[in-house]
N, C-alpha and C positions, 0 to 999 in steps of 0.2 A: 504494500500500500504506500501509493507516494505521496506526500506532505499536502500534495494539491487536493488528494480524494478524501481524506481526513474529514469527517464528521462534524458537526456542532454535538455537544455529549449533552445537549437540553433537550435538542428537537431534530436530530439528526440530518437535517440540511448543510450541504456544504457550506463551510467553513468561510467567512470574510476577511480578508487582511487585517482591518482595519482594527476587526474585535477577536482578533485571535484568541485564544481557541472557539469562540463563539460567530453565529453567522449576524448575530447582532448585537445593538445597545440591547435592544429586550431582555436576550436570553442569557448577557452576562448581568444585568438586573439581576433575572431570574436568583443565577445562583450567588450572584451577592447576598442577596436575601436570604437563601439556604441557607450561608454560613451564618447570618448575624441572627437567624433565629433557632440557632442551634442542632440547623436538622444534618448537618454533616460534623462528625466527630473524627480527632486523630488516634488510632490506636495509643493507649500507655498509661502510666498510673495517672491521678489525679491530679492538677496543678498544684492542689493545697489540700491538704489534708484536715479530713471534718473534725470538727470539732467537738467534744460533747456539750450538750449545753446543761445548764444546772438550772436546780427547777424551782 
């Protein structure tokens, strides 16, 4: 597969320059969003470790 046939990974339409890896402003919206509402995670422990709370 060469760099040119390469997918948008939101909506599977070729791919724009402009919004690499996406075919648009929409679909890298899109997954802006994904990230800041927590629906993609990185494998690994915790950033910060829970705390107990006292009651």
């Amino acid at each position: 597969m060469t760099r040119s046939e390469r997918k948008c990974p939101i909506c599977s339409k070729p791919r724009a320059a402009e919004h690499t890896p996406f075919c648009s402003k929409r679909c890298r919206d899109r997954d802006l969003l994904q990230w800041l509402d927590g629906g993609y995670a990185l494998p690994g422990p915790p950033g910060f470790p829970e705390v107990p709370q006292d009651d």
